[in-house]
N, C-alpha and C positions, 0 to 999 in steps of 0.2 A: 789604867786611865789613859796611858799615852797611847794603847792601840788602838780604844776607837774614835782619835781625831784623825786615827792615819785617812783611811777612805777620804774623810770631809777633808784632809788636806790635798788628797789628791787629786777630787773633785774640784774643788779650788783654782789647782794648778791649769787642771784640763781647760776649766771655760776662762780664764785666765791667757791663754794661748789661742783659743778660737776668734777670739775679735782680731786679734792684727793676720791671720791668716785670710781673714777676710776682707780686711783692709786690704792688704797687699793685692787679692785677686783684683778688688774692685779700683786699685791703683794702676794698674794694668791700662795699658794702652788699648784702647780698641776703635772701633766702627760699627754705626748703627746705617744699617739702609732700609726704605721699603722698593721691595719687589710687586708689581702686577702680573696680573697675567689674566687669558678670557678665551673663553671656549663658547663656541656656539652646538645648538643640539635644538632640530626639528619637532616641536611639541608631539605627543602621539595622547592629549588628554586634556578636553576642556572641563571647566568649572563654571556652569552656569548658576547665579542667584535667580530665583524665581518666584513671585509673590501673589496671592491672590487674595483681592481687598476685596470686601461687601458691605453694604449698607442695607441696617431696615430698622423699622419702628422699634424691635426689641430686639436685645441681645440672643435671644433663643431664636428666631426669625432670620439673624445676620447670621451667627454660625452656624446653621442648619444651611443656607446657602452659600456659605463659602465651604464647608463640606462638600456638599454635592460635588461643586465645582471642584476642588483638590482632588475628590477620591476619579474624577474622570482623567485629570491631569495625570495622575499618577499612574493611573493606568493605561493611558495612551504611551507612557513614557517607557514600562514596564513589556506592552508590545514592542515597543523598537528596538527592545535588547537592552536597555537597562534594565543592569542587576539589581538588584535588591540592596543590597551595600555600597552601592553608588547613589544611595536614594538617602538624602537627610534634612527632615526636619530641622530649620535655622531658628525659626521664633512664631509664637502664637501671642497676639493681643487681642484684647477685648475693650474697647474704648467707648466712652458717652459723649455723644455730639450735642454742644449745647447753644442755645439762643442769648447772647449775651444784650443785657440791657442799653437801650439805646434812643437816642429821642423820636426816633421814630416808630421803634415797635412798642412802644408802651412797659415795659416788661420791668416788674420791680425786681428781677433779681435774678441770675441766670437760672434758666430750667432744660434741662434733657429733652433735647426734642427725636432721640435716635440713638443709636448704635453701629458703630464700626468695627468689625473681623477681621485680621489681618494677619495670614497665614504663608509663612516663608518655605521655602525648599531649595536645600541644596542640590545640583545634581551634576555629575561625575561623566561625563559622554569621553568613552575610548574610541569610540570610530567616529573621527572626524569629519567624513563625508556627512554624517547626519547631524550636526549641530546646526546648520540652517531651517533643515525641516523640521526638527525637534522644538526648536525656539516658536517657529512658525505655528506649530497646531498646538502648544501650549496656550498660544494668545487665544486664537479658535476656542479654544478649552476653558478658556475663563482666567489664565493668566492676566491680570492689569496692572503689575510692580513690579519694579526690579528688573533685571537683565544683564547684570554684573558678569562681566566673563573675561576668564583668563584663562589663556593657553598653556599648560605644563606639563612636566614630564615626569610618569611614572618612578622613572627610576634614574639618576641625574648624574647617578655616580659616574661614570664615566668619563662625563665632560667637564665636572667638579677635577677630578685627577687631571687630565690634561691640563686645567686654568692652574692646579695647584704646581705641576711641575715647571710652567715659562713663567710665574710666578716667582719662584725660583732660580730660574735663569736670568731673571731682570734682574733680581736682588744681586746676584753675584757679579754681573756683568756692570751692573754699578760700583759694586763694590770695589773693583778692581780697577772702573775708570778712576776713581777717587784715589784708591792707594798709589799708584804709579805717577799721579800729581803731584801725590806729596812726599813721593821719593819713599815708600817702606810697604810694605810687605804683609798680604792677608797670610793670617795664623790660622786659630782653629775655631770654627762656628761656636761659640758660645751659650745663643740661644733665638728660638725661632720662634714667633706667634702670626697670628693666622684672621684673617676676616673675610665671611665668605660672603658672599651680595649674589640671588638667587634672581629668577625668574621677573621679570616686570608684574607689577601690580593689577589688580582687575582692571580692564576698560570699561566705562560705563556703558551702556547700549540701552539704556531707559528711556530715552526719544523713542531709538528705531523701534522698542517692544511697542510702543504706544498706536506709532503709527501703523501696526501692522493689524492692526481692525480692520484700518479702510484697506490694504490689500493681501487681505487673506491667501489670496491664488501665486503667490510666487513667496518661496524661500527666504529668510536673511540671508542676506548675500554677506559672508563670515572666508575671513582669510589667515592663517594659524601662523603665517612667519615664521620666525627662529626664535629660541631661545636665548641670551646671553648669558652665561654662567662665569661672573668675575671672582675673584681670587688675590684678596691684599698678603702681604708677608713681611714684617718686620725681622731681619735678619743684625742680630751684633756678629762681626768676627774679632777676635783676637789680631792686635795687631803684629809684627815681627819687624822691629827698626832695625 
């Protein structure tokens, strides 16, 4: 009987010992800082939204011409060297346009007077010189929505590392103005966490697609900037009095 409380007694003991060891670490003197850091990196990859809306009497009518219109889109776009998996479908609706009651049209209750199609595309352009002309003969083509575009970068790692490493050198070089102020001494890194903050958000360009009806014969005029790729770090060290 008295051998099998030994285990459970010294299971006991065990977690019994574990809380003030834990205490004791979290009793420890330390420092928390946050580190930044920011790396810039030349976009080589836009992301246009592109939209083609139709109207007609019946829903078979409107997306039968806003087909039309997309399979030419797609294919003009497919000429210019986009690939195929640069090509995606964003959203398809199908909407009733109605005449709502009013004292002037007589109407005892709203009625369907139409149909709206409204067909999205995402589209993926790695050679930057063509995303002006690209946008341009979309409209030509029956684009009328959208124009959402942001500049990014296939591949970011690079400049992610860079932001991650002065990230780290901020965190420390705080760390150290702080300890020397108050007279004691960084110990050993304890624990690190991380926040990355990527590429700026789409710009809208929904004006410019609209107005590019009335001038068909020249370009968006599109300019790709830099990328910012920031880097938060919450760094605790151990402190050494």
């Amino acid at each position: 009987m008295t051998r099998s409380f030994l285990p459970l007694a010294l299971a006991a003991f065990v977690l019994a010992i574990v809380p003030a060891g834990a205490q004791e670490i979290a009793q420890r003197p330390k420092i928390s800082v946050t580190g930044e850091g920011e790396a810039t990196l030349t976009p080589d990859m836009a992301v246009i939204h592109l939209s083609v809306m139709r109207e007609a009497a019946t829903a078979r009518e409107a997306m039968d011409s806003n087909n039309e219109a997309m399979r030419r889109v797609i294919g003009a776009l497919q000429e210019s060297g986009v690939e195929d998996r640069d090509l995606q479908t964003s959203g398809l609706a199908v909407e009733p346009r109605y005449v709502y009651p009013n004292e002037r049209n007589g109407e005892a209750q709203p009625r369907i007077v139409g149909y709206q199609v409204t067909n999205g595309l995402i589209v993926r352009v790695r050679d930057l010189s063509k995303v002006g002309a690209i946008i341009d003969e979309s409209v030509t083509l029956g684009v009328n929505q959208g124009g959402n575009i942001s500049f990014t970068n296939d591949d970011p790692g690079e400049a992610l590392s860079e932001a991650r490493k002065r990230a780290v050198e901020d965190a420390l070089s705080r760390a150290r103005t702080l300890a020397q102020a108050a007279g004691v001494k960084l110990g050993d890194v304890l624990e690190i966490t991380e926040q990355t903050h990527g590429a700026p958000p789409p710009m809208p360009l929904g004006a410019r697609v609209m107005r590019m009806e009335a001038a068909a014969d020249a370009s968006v005029p599109v300019q790709a900037g830099e990328n910012t790729y920031q880097v938060q770090v919450n760094v605790t060290f151990e402190l050494d009095q």
